[in-house]
C-alpha positions in Angstrom: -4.1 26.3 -1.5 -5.8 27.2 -4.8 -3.1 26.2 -7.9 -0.7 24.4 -5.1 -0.3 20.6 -6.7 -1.6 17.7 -4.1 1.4 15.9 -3.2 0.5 11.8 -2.3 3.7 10.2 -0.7 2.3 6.1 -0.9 4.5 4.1 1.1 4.6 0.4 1.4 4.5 -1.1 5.3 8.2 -2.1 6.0 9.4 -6.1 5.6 7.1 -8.4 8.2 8.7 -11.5 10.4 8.8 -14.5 8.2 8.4 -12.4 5.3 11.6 -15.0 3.9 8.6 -17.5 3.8 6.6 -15.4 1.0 3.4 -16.3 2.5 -0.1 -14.5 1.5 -0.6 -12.1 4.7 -3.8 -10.1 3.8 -5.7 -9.6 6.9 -3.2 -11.4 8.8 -1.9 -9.2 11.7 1.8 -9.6 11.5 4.5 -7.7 13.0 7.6 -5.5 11.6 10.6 -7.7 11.5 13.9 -5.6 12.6 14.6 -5.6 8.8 11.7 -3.5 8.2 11.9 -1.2 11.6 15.5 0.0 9.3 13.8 0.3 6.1 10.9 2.6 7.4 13.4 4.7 9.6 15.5 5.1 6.5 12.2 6.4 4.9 11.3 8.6 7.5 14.7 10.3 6.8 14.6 10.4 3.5 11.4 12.6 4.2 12.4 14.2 7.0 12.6 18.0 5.3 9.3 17.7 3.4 6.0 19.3 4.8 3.8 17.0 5.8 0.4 18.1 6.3 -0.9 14.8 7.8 0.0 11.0 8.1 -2.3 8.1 7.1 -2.4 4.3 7.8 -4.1 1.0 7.4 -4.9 -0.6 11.1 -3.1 -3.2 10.3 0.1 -3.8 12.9 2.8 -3.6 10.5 1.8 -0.7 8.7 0.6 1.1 11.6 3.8 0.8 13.2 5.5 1.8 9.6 3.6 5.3 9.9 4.7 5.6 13.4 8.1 5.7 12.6 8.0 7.6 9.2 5.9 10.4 11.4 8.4 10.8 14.0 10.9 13.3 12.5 7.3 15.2 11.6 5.9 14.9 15.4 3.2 13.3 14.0 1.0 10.3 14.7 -1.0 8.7 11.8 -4.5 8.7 11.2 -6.0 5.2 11.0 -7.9 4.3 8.0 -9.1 0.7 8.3 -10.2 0.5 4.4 -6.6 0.8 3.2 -6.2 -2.5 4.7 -4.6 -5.1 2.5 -6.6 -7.4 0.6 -8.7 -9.9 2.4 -6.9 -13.2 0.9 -9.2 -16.0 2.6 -8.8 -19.6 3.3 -5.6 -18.3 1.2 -4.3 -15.9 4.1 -0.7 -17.7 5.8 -0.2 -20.1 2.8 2.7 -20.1 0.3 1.9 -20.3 -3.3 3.2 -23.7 -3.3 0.9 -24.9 -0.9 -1.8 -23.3 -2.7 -1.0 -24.7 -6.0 -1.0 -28.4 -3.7 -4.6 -27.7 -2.3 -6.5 -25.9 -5.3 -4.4 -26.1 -8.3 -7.5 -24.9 -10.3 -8.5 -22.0 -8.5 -4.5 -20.9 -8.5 -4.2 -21.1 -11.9 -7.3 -18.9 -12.5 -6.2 -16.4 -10.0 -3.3 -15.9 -11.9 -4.6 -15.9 -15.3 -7.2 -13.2 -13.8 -5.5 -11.2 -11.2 -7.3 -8.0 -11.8 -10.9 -10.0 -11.5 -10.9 -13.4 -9.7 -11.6 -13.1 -6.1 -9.3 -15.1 -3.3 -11.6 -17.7 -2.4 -13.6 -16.6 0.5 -11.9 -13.2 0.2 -11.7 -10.4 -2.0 -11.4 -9.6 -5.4 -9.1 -6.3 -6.8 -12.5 -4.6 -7.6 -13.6 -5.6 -3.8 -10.3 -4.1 -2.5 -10.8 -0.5 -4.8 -14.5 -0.6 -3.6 -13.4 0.5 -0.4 -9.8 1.9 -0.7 -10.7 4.6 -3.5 -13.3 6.5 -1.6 -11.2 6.4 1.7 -7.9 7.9 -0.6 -10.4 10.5 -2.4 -11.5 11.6 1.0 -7.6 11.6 2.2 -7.1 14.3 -1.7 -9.7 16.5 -1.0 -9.3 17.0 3.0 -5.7 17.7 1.6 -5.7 19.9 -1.9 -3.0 21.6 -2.5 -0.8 20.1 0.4 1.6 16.8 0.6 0.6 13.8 2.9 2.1 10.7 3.6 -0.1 7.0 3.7 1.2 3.6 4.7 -0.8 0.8 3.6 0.0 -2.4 1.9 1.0 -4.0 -1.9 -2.2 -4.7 -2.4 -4.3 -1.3 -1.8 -1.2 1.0 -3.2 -1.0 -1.4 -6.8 -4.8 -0.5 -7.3 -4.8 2.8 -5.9 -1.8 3.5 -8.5 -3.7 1.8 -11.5 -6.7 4.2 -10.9 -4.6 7.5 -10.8 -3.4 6.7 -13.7 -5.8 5.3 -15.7 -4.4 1.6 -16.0 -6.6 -1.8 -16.2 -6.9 -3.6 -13.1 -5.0 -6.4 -15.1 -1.8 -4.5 -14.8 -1.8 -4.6 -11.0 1.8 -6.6 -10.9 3.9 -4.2 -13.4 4.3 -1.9 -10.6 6.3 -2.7 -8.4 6.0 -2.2 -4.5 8.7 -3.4 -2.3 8.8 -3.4 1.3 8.9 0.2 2.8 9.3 1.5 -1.1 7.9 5.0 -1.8 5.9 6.2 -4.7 4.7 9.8 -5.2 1.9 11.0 -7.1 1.4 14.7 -8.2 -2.5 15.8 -8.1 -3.2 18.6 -10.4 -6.1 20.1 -12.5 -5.4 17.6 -15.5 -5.4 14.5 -13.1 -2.3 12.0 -11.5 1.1 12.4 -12.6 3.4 9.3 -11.0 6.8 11.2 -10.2 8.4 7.8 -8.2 7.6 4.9 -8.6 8.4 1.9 -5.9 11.7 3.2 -4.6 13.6 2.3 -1.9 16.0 4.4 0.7 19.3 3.4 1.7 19.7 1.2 4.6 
């Protein structure tokens, strides 16, 4: 595989039931909603002719069942990697922002002036969530060089995952965008990351 580029095809887990609430679902087990059963199959097409050397997913329900249908045109079954889990969002996990804002005004208001820093109280912070993701995705890269795999794991995980292949602060977590069951696609070669997509969806 010597001179072949690594190929990392990042997906987002597909839309969750009550995700029409916008609620903070870290470590919240919560299921696929129809919506995003469509969204991931439409994925899993959209991929169907690339070479897929391996499948990889959070053990979290909804993107565990994500990679189980993205895998299915590939026969295969994902790999489960509980450190690309999705943030561990505390006594915040289930609430909406505006009950947030109700109950701790003051601790919102910081977590948004600080999203790459301040930790969810009782949870984790972006650093926390990196801590453990990295190692797990640089171990994913080098069992993998020079092929193309697929992992399914969360907003979260993917936005700081993205901002350390390609060099970004922490503090630009939000500017990219990751949309239920969106694909991005990062090209591993010997100069480092290049991002070739960037949070795009597939045709329902």
């Amino acid at each position: 595989m010597a001179g072949r580029a690594t190929l990392i095809y990042l997906l987002r887990h597909g839309a969750v039931q009550g995700a029409e609430t916008r609620r903070f679902i870290g470590h919240l087990d919560v299921p696929l909603s129809p919506v995003g059963e469509r969204q991931c199959a439409a994925q899993a097409a959209r991929l169907r002719e690339v070479h897929l050397a391996a499948l990889y997913s959070s053990d979290l329900a909804r993107a565990r069942h994500s990679a189980e249908i993205i895998g299915l045109p590939h026969g295969l079954a994902p790999t489960i990697v509980p450190a690309l889990r999705e943030m561990d969002m505390g006594r915040w996990d289930g609430l909406t922002a505006g009950e947030i804002l109700a109950r701790e005004p003051g601790a919102f208001a910081e977590w948004m002036s600080r999203i790459g820093e301040f930790p969810f109280p009782e949870g984790e912070s972006v650093p926390d969530l990196l801590a453990r993701a990295a190692p797990a995705f640089d171990a994913i890269v080098e069992a993998h060089a020079g092929e193309a795999v697929a992992i399914v794991a969360h907003g979260g995980p993917n936005r700081a995952l993205l901002c350390r292949a390609l060099g970004l602060p922490l503090s630009r977590l939000l500017a990219l965008g990751q949309d239920y069951g969106a694909l991005s696609v990062l090209e591993g070669g010997a100069e480092g990351w290049a991002l070739r997509r960037l949070n795009e969806t597939a045709m329902l």
